[in-house]
Residue frames as qw, qx, qy, qz and C-alpha x, y, z in Angstrom:
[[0.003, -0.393, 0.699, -0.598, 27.94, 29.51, -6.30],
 [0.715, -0.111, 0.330, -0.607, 24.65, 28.44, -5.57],
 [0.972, -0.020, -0.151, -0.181, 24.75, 24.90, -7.11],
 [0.453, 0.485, -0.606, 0.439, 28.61, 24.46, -5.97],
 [0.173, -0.371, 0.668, -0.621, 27.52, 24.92, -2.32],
 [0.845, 0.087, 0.030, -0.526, 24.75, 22.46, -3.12],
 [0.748, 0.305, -0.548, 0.218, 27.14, 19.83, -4.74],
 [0.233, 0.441, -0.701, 0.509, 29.67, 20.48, -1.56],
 [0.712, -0.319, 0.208, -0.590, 26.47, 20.07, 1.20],
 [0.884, -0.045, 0.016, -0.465, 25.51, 16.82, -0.41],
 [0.685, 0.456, -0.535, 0.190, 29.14, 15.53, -1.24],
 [0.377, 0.422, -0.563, 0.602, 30.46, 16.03, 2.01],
 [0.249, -0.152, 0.658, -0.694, 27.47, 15.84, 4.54],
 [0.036, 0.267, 0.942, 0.202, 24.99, 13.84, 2.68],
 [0.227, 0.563, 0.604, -0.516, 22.27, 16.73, 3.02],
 [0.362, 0.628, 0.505, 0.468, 20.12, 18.51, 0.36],
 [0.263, -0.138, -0.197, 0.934, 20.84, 22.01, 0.47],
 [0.185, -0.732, -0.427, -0.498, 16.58, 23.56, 0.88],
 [0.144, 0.253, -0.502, 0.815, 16.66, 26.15, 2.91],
 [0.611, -0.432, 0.147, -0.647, 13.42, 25.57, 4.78],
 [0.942, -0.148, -0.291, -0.073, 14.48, 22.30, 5.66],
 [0.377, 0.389, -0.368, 0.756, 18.00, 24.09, 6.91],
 [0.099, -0.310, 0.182, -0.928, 16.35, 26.30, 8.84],
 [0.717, -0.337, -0.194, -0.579, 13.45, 24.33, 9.75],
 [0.830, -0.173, -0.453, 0.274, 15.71, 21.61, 11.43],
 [0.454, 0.133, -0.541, 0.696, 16.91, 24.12, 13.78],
 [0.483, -0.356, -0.042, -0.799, 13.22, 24.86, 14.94],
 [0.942, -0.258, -0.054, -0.208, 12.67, 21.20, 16.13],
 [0.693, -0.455, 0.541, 0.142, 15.08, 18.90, 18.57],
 [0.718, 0.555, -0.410, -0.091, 17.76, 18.43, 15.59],
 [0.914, -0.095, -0.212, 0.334, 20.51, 14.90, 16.15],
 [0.711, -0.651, 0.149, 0.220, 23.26, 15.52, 17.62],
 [0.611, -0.252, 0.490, 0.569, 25.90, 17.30, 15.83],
 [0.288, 0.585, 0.726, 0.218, 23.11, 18.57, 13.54],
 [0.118, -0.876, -0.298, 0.359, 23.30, 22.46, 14.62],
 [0.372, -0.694, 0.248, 0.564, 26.65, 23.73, 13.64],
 [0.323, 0.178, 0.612, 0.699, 26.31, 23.36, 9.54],
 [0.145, 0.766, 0.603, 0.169, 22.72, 24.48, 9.79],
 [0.514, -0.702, -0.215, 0.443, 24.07, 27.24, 11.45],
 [0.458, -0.243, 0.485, 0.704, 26.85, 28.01, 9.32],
 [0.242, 0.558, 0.703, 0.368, 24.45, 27.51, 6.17],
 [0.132, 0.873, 0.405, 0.235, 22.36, 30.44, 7.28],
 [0.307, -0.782, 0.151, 0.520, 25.23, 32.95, 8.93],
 [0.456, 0.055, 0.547, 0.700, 26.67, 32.27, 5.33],
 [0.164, 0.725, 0.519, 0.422, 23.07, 33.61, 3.30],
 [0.205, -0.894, -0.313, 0.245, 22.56, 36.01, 5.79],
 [0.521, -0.634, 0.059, 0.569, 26.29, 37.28, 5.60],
 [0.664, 0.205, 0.497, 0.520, 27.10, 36.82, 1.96],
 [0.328, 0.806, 0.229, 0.437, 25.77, 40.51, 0.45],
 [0.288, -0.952, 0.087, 0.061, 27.78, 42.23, 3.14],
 [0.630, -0.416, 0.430, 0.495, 31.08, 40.23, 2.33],
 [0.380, 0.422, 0.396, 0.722, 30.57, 41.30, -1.71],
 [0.077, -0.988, -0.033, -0.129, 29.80, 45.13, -0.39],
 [0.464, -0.821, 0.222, 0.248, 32.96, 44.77, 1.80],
 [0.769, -0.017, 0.495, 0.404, 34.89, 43.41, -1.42],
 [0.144, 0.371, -0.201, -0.895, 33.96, 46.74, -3.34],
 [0.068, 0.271, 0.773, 0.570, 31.02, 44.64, -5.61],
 [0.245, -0.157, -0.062, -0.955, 27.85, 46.31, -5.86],
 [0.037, -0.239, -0.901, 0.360, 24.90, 44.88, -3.71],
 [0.324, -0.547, -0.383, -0.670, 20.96, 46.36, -4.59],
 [0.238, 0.070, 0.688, -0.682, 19.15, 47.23, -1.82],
 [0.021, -0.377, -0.860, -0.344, 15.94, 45.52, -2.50],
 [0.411, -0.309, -0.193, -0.836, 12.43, 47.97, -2.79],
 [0.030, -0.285, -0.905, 0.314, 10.11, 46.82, 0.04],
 [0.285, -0.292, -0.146, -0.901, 6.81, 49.30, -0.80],
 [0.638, -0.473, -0.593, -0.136, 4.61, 46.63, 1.09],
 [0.284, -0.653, 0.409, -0.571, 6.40, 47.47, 4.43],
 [0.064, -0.276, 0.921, -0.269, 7.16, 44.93, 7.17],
 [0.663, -0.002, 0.608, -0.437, 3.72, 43.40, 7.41],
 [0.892, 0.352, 0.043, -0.280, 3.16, 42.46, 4.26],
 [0.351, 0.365, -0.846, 0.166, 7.08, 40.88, 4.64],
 [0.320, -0.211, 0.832, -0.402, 6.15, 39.04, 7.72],
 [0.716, 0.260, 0.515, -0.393, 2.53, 37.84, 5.85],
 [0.597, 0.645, -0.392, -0.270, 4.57, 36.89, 2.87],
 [0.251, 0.372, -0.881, 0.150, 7.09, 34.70, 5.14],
 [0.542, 0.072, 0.686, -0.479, 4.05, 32.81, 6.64],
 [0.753, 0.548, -0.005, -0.363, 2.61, 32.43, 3.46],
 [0.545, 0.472, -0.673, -0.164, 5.88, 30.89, 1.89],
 [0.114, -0.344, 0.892, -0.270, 6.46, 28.74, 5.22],
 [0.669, 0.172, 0.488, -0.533, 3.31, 27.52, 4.86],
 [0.672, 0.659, -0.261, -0.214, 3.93, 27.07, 1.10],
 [0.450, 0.520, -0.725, 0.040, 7.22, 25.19, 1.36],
 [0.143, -0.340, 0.917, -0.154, 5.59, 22.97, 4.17],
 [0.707, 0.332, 0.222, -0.584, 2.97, 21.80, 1.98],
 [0.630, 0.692, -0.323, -0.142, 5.17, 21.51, -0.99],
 [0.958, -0.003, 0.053, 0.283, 7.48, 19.01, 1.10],
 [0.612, 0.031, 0.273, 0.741, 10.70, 21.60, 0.27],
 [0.004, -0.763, -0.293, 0.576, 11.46, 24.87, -1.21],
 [0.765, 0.637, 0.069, -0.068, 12.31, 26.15, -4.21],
 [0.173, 0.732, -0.658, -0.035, 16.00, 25.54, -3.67],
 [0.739, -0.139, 0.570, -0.331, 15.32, 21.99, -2.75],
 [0.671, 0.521, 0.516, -0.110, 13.20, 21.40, -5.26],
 [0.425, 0.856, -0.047, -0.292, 14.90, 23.43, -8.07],
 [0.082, 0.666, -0.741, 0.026, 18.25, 23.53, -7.38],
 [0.229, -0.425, 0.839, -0.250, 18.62, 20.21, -5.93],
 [0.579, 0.029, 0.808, -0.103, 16.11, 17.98, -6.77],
 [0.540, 0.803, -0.169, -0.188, 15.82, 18.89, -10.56],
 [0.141, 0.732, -0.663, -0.070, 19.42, 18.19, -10.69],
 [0.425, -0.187, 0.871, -0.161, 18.78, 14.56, -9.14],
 [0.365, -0.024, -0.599, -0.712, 15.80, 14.34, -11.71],
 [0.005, 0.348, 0.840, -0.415, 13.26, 13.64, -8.78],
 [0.035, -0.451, -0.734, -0.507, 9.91, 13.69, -10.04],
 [0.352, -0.681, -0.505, 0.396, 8.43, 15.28, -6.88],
 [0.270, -0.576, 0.167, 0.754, 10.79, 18.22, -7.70],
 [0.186, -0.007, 0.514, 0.837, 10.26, 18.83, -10.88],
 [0.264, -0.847, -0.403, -0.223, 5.88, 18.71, -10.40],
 [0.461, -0.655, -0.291, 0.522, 7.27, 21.12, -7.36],
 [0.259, -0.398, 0.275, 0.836, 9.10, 23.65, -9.44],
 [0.126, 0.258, 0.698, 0.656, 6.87, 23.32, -12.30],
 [0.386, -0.746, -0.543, 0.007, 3.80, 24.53, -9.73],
 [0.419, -0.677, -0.132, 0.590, 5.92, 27.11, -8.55],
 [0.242, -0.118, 0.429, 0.862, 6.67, 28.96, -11.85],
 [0.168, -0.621, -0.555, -0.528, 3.11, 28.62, -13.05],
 [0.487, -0.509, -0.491, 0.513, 2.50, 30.06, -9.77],
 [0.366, -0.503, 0.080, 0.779, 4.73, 33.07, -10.20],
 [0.225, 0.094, 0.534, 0.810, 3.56, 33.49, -13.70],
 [0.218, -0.648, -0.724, -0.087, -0.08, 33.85, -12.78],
 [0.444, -0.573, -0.361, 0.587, 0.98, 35.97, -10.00],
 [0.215, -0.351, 0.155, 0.898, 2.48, 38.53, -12.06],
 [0.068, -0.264, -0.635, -0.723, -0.20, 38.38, -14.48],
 [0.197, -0.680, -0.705, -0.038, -2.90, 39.15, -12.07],
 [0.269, -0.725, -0.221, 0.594, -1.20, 41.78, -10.21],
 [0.253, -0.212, 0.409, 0.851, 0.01, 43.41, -13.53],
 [0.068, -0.135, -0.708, -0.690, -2.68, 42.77, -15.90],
 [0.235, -0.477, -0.647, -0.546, -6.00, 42.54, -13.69],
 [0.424, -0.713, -0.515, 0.215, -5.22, 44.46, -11.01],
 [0.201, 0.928, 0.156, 0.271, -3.84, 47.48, -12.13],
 [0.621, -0.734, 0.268, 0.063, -0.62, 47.25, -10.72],
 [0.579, -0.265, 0.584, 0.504, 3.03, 47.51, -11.84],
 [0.213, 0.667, -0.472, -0.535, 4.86, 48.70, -15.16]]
């Protein structure tokens, strides 16, 4: 679903479908006409595990053990992260991978080593996690 609503974005409004760049264009003075997809876009993510609960599929609640701060200093930490990186990792994965932009692929390739590191420190040399 995810690269379908990508394809449809870019087919039909010419945009890439990263969600900090969504979401970030409705932080700053966006063109004219510019509100009501972005809109859409995120009332969709936001909405999407309540319409497959209300369909009878089965929806995790995700584990939070950190607790709201270390969510809130995790989304500062990615916004910061995804406006360094130019993009996010649906940009860059989904979308510019698929275009075979070079930018995107160093981007996504930095983000996995990233994540792989991650889990090896917190697993392996900090004593943390199964």
């Amino acid at each position: 679903m995810i690269g379908v609503a990508a394809v449809l974005l870019l087919a039909l409004n010419g945009r890439i479908a990263g969600i900090s760049g969504i979401a970030g264009g409705l932080l700053r003075v966006p063109a004219q006409g510019d509100v009501a997809w972005r809109i859409c876009f995120i009332i969709g993510l936001a909405a999407a595990p309540w319409i497959i609960g209300a369909a009878g599929g089965a929806v995790d609640r995700p584990a939070l053990p950190g607790g709201v701060i270390w969510m809130a200093a995790g989304g500062l930490l990615v916004g910061f992260g995804t406006a360094l990186g130019g993009g996010c990792t649906s940009g860059h994965g989904v979308c510019g991978m698929a275009r075979l932009s070079a930018r995107s692929i160093a981007a996504t390739l930095m983000f996995m080593a990233t994540g792989v590191a991650t889990v090896f420190v917190i697993r392996h040399l900090a004593g943390g996690g199964a």
